[in-house]
Biopython code that builds the backbone (N, CA, C, O; Angstrom):
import numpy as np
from Bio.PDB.StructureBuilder import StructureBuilder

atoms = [
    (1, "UNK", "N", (98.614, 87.894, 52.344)),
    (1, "UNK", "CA", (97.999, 88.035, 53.645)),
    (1, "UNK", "C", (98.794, 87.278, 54.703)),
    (1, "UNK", "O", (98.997, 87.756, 55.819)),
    (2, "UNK", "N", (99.288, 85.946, 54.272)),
    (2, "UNK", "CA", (100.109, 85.142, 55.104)),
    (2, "UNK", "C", (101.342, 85.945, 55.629)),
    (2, "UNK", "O", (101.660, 85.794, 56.809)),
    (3, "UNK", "N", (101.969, 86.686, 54.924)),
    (3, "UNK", "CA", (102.968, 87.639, 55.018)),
    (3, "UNK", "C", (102.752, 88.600, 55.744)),
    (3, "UNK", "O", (103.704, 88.555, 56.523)),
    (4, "UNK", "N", (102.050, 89.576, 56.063)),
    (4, "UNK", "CA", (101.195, 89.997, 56.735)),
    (4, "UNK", "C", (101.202, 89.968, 58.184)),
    (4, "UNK", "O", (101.655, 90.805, 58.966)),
    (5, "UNK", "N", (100.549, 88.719, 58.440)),
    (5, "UNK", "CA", (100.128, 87.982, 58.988)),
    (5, "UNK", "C", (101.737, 87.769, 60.306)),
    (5, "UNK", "O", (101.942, 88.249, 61.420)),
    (6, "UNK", "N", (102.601, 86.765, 59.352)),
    (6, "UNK", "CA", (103.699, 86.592, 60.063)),
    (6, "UNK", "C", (104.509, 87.714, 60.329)),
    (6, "UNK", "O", (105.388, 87.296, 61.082)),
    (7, "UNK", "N", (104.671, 88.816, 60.133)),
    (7, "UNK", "CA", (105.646, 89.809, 59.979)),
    (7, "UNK", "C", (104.903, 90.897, 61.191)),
    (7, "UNK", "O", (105.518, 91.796, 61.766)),
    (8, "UNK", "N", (103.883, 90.657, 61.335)),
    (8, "UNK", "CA", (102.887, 91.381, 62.490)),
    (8, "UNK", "C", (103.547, 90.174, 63.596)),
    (8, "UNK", "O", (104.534, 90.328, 64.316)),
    (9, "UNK", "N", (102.719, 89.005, 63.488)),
    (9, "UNK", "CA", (103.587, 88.465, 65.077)),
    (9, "UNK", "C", (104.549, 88.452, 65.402)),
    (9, "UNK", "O", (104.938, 88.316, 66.562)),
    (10, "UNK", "N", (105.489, 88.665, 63.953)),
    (10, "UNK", "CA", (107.252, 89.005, 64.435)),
    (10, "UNK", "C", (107.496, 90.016, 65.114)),
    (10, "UNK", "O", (108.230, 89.949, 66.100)),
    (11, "UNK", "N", (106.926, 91.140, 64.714)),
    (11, "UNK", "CA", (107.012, 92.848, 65.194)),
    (11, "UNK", "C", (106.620, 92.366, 66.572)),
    (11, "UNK", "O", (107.417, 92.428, 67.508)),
    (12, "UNK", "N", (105.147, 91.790, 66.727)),
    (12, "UNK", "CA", (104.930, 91.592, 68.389)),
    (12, "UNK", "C", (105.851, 91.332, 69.767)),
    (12, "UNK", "O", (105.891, 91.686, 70.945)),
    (13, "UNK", "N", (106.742, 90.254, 68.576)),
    (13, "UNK", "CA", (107.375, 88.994, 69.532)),
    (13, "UNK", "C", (108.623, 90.040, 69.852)),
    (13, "UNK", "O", (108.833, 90.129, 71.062)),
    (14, "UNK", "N", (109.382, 90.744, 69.133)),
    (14, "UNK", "CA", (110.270, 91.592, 69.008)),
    (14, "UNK", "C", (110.067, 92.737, 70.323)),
    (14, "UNK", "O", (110.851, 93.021, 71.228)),
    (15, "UNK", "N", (108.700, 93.251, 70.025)),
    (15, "UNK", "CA", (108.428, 94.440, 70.994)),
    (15, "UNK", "C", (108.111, 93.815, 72.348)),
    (15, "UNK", "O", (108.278, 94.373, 73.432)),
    (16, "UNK", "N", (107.640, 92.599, 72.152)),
    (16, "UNK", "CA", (107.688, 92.031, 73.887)),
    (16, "UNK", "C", (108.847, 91.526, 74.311)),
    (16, "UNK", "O", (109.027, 91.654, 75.522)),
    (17, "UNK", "N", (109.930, 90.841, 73.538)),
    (17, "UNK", "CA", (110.901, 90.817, 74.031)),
    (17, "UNK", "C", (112.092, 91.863, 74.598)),
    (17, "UNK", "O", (113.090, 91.678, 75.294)),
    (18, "UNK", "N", (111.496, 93.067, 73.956)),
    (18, "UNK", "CA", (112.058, 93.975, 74.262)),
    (18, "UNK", "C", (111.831, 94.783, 75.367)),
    (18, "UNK", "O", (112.577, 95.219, 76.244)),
    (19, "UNK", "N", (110.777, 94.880, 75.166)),
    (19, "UNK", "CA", (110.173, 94.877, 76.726)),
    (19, "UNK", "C", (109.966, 94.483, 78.470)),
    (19, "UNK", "O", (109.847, 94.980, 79.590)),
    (20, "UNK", "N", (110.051, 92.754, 77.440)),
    (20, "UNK", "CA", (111.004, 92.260, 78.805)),
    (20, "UNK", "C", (112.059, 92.254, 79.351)),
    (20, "UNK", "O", (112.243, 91.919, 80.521)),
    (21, "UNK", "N", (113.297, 92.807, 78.185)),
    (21, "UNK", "CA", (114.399, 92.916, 78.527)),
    (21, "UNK", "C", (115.194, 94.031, 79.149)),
    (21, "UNK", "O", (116.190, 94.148, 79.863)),
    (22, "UNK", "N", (114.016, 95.049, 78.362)),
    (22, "UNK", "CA", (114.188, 96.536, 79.661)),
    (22, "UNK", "C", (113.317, 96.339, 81.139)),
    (22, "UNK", "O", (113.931, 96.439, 82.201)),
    (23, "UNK", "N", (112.500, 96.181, 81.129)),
    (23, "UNK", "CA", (112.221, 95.503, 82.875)),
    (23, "UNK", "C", (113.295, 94.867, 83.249)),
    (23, "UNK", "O", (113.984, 95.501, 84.049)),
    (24, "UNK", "N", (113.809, 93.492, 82.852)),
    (24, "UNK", "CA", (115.002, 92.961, 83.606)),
    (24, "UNK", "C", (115.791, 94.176, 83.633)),
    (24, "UNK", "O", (115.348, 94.691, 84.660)),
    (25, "UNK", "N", (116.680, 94.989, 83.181)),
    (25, "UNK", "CA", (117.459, 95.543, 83.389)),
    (25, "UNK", "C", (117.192, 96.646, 84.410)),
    (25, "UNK", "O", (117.968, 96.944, 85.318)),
    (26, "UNK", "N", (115.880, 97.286, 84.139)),
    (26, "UNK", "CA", (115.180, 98.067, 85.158)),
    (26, "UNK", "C", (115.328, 97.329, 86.562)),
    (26, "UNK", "O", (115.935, 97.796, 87.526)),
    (27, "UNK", "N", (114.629, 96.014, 86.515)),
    (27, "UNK", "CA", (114.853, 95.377, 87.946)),
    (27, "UNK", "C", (116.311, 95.019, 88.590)),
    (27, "UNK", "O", (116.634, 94.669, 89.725)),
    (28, "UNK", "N", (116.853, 95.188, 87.722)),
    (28, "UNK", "CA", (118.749, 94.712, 87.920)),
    (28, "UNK", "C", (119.472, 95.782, 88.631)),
    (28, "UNK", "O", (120.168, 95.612, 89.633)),
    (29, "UNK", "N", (119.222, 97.041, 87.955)),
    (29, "UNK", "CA", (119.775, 98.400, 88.353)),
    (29, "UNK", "C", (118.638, 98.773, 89.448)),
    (29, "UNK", "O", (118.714, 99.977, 89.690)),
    (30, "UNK", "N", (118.030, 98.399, 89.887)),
    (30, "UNK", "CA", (117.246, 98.826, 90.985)),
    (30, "UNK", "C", (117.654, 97.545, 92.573)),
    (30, "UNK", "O", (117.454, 97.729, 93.773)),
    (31, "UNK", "N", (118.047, 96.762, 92.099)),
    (31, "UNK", "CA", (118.558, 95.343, 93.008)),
    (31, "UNK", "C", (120.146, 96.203, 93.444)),
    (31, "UNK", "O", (120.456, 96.623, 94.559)),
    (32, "UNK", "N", (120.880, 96.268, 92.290)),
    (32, "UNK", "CA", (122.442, 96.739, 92.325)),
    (32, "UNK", "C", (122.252, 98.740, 92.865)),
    (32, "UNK", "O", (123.267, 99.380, 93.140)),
    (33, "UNK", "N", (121.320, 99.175, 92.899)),
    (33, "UNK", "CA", (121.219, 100.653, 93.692)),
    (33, "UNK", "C", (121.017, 99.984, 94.839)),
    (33, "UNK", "O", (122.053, 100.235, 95.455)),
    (34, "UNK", "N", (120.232, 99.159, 95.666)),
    (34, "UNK", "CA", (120.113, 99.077, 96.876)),
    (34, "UNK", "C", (120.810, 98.127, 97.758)),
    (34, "UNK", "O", (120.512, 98.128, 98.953)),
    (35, "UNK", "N", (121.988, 97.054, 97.168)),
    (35, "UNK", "CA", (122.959, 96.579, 97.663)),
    (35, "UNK", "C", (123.934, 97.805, 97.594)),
    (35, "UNK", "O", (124.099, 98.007, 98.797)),
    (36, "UNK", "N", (124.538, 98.568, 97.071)),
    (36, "UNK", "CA", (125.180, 99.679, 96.720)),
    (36, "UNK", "C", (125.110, 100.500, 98.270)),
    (36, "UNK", "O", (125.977, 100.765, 99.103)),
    (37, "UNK", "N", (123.535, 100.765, 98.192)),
    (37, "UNK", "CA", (123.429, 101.556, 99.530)),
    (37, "UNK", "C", (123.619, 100.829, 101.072)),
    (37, "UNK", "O", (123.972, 101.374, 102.118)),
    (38, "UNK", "N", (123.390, 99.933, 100.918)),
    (38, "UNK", "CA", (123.185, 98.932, 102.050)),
    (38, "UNK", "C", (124.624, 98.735, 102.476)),
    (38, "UNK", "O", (124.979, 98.861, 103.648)),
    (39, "UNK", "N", (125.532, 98.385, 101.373)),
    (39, "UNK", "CA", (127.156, 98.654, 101.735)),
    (39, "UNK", "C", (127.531, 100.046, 102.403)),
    (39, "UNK", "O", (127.824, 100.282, 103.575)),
    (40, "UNK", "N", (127.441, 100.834, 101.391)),
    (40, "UNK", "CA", (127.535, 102.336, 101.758)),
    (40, "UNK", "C", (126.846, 102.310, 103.323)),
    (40, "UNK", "O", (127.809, 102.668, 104.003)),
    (41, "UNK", "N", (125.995, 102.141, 104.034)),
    (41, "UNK", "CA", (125.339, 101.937, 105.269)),
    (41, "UNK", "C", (126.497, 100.622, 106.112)),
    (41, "UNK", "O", (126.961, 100.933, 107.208)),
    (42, "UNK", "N", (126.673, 99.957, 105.821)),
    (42, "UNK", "CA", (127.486, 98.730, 106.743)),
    (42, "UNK", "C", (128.939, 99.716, 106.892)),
    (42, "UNK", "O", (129.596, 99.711, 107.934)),
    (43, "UNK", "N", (129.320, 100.557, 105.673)),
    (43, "UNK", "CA", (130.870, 100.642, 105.996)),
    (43, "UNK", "C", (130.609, 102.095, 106.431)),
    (43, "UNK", "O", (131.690, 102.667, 106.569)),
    (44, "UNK", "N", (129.469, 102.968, 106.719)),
    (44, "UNK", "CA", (129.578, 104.130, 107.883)),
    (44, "UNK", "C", (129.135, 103.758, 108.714)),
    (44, "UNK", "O", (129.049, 104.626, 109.582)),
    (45, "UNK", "N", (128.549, 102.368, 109.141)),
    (45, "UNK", "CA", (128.923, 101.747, 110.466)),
    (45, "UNK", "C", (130.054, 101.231, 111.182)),
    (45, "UNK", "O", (130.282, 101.269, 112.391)),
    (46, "UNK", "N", (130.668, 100.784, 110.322)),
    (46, "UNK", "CA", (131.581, 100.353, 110.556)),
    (46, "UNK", "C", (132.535, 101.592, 111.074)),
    (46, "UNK", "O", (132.945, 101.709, 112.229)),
    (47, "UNK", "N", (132.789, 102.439, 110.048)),
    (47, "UNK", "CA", (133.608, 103.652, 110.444)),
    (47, "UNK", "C", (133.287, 104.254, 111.652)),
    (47, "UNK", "O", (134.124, 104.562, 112.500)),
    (48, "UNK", "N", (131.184, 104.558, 111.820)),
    (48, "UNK", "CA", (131.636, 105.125, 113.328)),
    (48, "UNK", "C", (131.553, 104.377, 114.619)),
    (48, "UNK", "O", (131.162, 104.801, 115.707)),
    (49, "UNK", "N", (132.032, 103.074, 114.274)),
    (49, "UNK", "CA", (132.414, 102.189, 115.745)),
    (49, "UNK", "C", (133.319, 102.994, 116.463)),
    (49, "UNK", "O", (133.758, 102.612, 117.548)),
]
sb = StructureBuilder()
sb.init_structure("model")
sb.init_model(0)
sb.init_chain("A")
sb.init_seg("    ")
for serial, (resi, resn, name, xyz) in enumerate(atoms, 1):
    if name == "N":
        sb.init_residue(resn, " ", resi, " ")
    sb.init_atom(name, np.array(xyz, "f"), 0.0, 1.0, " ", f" {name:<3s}", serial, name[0])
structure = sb.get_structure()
């Protein structure tokens, strides 16, 4: 049962870490799309000075 037991909160700890680690990346690629655009916006300003 002890076995069980630990190998269930492992699976947990596993699937939440994993979880958290696709959000970070989700939030990363969503930070790096909108500096991306924001450049893309400064340098067709720049161009139509």
């Amino acid at each position: 049962m002890a076995d069980n037991y630990l190998e269930k909160k492992y699976e947990e700890l596993q699937a939440r870490k994993a979880k958290e680690q696709r959000a970070r990346q989700v939030a990363w690629k969503k930070r790096m799309d909108a500096y991306r655009k924001r450049l893309e916006e400064e340098k067709a300003a720049e161009h139509d000075k």
